[in-house]
N, C-alpha and C positions, 0 to 999 in steps of 0.2 A: 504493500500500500504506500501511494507517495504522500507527499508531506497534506498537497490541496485535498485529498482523498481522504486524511485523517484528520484534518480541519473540518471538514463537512459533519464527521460522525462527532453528535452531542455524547450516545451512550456505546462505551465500546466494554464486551464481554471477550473475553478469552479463556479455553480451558476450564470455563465453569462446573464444579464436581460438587453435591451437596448431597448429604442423607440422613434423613432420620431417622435413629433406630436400626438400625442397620438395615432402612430402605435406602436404595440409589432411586432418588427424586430426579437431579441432573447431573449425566452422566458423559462430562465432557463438550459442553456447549460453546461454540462462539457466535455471538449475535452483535452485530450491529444497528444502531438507532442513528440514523439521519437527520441533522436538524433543519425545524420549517416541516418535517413532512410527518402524514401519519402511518403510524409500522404497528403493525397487530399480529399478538403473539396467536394462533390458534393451536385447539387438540383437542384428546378425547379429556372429561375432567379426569383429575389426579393426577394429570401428565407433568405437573412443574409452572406452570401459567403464572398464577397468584404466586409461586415460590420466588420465580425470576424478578417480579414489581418489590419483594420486599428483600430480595438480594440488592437491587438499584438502590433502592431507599435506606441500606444500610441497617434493615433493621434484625436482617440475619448475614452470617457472612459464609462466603465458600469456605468447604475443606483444601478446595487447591483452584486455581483459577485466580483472575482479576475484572475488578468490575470497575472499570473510569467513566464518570461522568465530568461532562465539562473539562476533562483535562485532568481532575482530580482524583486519586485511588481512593475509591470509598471507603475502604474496609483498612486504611492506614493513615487516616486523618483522625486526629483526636476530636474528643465530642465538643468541643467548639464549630470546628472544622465542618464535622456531619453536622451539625445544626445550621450554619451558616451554607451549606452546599442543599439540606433540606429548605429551605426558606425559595431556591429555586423550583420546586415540585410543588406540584398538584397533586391533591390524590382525590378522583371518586370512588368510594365504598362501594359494593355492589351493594349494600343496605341502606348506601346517602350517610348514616353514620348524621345524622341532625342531633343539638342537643336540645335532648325533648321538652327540658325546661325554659326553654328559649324560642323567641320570635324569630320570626324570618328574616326578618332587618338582625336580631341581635347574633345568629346565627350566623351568619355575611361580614358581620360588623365583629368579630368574634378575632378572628387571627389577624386583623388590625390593630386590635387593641391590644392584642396579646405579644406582637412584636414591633411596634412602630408606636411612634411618641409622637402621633398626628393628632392636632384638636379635635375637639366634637365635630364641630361645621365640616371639614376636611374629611371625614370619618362618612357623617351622614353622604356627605356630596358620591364620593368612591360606593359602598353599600347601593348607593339608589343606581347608577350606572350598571353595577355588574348583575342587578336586578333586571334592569331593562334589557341589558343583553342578554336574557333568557328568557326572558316575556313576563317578569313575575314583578314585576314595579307594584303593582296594584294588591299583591300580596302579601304585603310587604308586615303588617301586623296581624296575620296569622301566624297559629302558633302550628308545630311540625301535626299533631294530631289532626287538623284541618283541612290536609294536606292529603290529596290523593297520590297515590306510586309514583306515578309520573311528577309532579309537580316537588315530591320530595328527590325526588333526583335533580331536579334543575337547578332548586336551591341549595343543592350541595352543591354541584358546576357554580354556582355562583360565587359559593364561598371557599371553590380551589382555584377561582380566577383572583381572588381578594387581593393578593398581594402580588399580582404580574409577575407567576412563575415563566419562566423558561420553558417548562416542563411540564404537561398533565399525566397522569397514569390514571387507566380507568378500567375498572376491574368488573369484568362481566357487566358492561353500564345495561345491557337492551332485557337482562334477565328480568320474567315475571311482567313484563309491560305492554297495552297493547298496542295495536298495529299505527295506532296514529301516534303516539307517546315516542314508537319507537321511531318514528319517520318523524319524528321531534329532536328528537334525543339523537339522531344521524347529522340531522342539518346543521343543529349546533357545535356538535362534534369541530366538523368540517369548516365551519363558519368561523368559532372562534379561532381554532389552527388558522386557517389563512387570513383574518384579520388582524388578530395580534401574533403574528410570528413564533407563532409557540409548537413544542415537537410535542407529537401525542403518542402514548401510548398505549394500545389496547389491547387489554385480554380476553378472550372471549372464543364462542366455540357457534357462532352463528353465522353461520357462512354469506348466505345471501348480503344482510349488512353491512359485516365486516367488508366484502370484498367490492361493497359499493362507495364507501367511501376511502378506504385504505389506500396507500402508494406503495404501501410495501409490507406482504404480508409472511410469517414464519410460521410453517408447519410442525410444530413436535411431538413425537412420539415415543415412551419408553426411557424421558430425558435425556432424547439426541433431538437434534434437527434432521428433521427426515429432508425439506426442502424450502426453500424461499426463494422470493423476487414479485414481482407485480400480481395482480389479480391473474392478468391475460396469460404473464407466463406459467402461473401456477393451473388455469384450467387449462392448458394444453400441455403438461407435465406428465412424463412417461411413468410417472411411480403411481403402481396402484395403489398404495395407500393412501396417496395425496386424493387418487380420481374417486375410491370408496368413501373417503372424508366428504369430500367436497360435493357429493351428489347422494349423499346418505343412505349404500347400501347397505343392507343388514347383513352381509357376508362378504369374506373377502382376504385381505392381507389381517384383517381382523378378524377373527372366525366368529360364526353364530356361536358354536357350542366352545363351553369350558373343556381344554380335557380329561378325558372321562375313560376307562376300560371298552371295548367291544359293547357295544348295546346290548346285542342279544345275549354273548357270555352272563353279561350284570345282571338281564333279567332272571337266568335260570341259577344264577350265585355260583356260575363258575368262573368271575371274576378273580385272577389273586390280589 
């Protein structure tokens, strides 16, 4: 990789190995994160997805492997360092993660106050903006319970835009939402990235969405990378695993059945 080619990449992984309990989660990963652009992790669940956003974020680290963001090794900056490099991310919960004791404005208004020594007037001004870029202005003194699935997810994008990260990661955002919510929940995606300059992260295992807004999407499996690059090249991609994924056979490089002894041997108990 040359130097302009490693200036592009916001998040660069290499050699990532992680396990819990003596599972192998990811097993030897390198991923690149482009910045400006959106890059979505897909698979089957349990594959490493959610593992990989909180390897980024520092909040676990590899058994062997590097994670750089920004230029920065996450996992050998002291917690100043990872706080001040966390201040660049975003994160959506796949549950919005709202504080239930809190309005919608105070929710928004929350990791303002929590890290910047901005006046009230300055406060209110920023909250009502990042409200409006999600349609919820008018929501603004509702409290989270008032709040339908959809709407509690916006106003958490609003309050992971709060502080002009660099960076969003969003973790299973379309899960549990319906068909307009989610075609809500796409455009803003897409809309914020290209209007504030920001690199996105998505994890998720919904193909059709994912690969309508994405620029660059990773396939993983088994915690490997099975494959990656654009939408187009990945449906015209010789791996059947990627084509069984991507078109949701129920058979295939994945098999229907567990394995299991001879059928008929099990049924008569001459299975050893």
């Amino acid at each position: 990789m040359n130097q302009s080619d490693s200036d592009d990449l916001l998040v660069r992984m290499r050699g990532i190995r992680f396990a819990i309990g003596g599972r192998q989660i990811i097993d030897g990963m390198d991923i690149d994160i482009p910045r400006g652009k959106v890059t979505s992790i897909m698979g089957p669940s349990g594959t490493g997805k959610t593992t990989l956003l909180r390897l980024i974020g520092g909040q676990w680290r590899p058994q062997e492997g590097s994670v750089e963001v920004d230029g920065v090794s996450v996992h050998r900056v002291g917690r100043e360092g990872l706080y001040r490099l966390r201040r660049k991310m975003g994160m959506l919960f796949q549950s919005g993660a709202l504080f239930t004791h809190l309005s919608v404005f105070e929710n928004v208004a929350f990791p303002l106050r929590e890290h910047t020594r901005l006046p009230e007037a300055i406060i209110r001004h920023l909250v009502l903006m990042k409200l409006e870029a999600v349609g919820l202005r008018g929501a603004r003194d509702l409290m989270p319970s008032e709040l339908s699935g959809g709407m509690a997810r916006r106003v958490a994008l609003a309050r992971a835009i709060a502080l002009d990260p660099t960076m969003i990661m969003y973790d299973e955002p379309f899960v549990g939402q319906d068909p307009i919510t989610v075609g809500v929940i796409m455009q803003l995606i897409r809309r914020l990235n290209d209007t504030l300059g920001l690199t996105s992260i998505i994890v998720s295992h919904d193909v059709q969405e994912v690969s309508a807004i994405s620029d660059r999407i990773y396939m993983i499996s088994d915690g490997k990378v099975v494959d990656h690059g654009s939408p187009r090249a990945l449906a015209e991609s010789a791996s059947e695993w990627v084509q069984q994924f991507l078109h949701g056979r129920p058979d295939g490089p994945v098999p229907f059945h567990y394995p299991a002894p001879d059928y008929v041997a099990d049924l008569f108990g001459e299975a050893s």
